[in-house]
N, C-alpha and C positions, 0 to 999 in steps of 0.2 A: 540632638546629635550635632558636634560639632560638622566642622568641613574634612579635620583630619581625617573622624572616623566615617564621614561619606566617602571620603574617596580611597580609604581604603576598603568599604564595604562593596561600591560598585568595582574598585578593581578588582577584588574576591568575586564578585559575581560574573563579572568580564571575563576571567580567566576561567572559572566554572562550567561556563556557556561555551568557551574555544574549544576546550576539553572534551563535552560532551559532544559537541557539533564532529572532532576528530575520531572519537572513540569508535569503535568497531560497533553496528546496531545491534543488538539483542534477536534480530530473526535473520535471515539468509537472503540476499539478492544475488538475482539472475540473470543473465545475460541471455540471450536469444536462443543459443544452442543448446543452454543449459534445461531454459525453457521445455526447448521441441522435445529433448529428452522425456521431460516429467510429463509433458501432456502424452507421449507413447508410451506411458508405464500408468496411463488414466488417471492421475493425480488429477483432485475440482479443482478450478481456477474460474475466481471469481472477477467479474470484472466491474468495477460499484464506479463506474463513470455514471452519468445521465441518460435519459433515452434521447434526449435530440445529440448527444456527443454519439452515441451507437448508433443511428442513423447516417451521421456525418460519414462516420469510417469504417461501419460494420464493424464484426468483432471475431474470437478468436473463435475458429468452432466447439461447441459443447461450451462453448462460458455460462454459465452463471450468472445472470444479470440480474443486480441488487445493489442500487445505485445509493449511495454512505452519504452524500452530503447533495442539496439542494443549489439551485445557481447564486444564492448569495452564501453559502458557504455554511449552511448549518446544518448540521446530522439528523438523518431523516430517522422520524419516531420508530419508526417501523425495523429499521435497518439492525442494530444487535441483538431484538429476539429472534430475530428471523435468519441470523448470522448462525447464533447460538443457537438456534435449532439443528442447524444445516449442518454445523461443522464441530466434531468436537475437541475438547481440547487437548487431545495427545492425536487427534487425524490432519495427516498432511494436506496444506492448502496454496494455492497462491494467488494471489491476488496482483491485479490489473489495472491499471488508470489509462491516462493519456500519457504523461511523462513521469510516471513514478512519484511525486510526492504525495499526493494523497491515500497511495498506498502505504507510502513509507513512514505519515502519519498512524494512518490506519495498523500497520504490522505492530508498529513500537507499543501501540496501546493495548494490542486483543495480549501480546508478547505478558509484556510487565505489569498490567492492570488486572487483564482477566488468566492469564495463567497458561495461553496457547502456548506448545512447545513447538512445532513445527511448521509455521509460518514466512513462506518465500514471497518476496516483493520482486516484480517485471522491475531492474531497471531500465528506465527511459522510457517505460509503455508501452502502450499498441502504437505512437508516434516510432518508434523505432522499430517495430516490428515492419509497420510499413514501409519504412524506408529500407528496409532490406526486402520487399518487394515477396515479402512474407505471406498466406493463405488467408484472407478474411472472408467471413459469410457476411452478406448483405440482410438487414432487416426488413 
């Protein structure tokens, strides 16, 4: 490949990548209120942080605790059958982090991979829940 058609290919993929990163996500994010709503109407809400991140800050009451990825970043063996058990995929869920993106990894994938239709991601986390001085149960 020459140079032309590298930089034309990486700008096609630059532009690709702006696109997708703009686009509107394929599952539903929440805002606090929106949240407190769905936990009063008993929607599960999963919160797949770590157990020393749940200690740190406690968590939201009746979460679901089923922690997606390990402290160097890799997805724990256990975590999609056990997901897939729990939840199915037309039942409503939401799911929890610290500040939203490991959910928002998490939503995009159960969304477009595995075929969940009704998939809400916390933005900003239990970090924003707290700082609106929000309800947590301690571990």
């Amino acid at each position: 490949m020459n140079n032309k058609h590298l930089f034309r290919f990486l700008g096609t993929t630059l532009l690709l990548t702006i696109l997708a990163a703009c686009s509107e996500p394929p599952y539903s994010n929440l805002d606090n209120e929106q949240l407190t709503t769905m936990l009063e109407q008993n929607v599960p809400i999963f919160d797949i942080r770590r157990p020393d991140e749940w200690q740190q800050t406690g968590v939201i009451k009746d979460s679901q605790l089923l922690t997606f990825v390990d402290a160097s970043g890799r997805v724990k063996a256990d975590f999609l059958p056990r997901f897939t058990q729990s939840v199915g995929k037309d039942d409503t869920v939401i799911l929890i982090c610290r500040t939203g993106n490991r959910t928002s990894t998490l939503a995009r994938y159960l969304v477009e991979k595995l075929g969940y239709t009704k998939v809400f991601n916390v933005r900003n986390g239990i970090t924003q829940w707290i700082r609106e001085e929000r309800p947590v149960t301690r571990l």
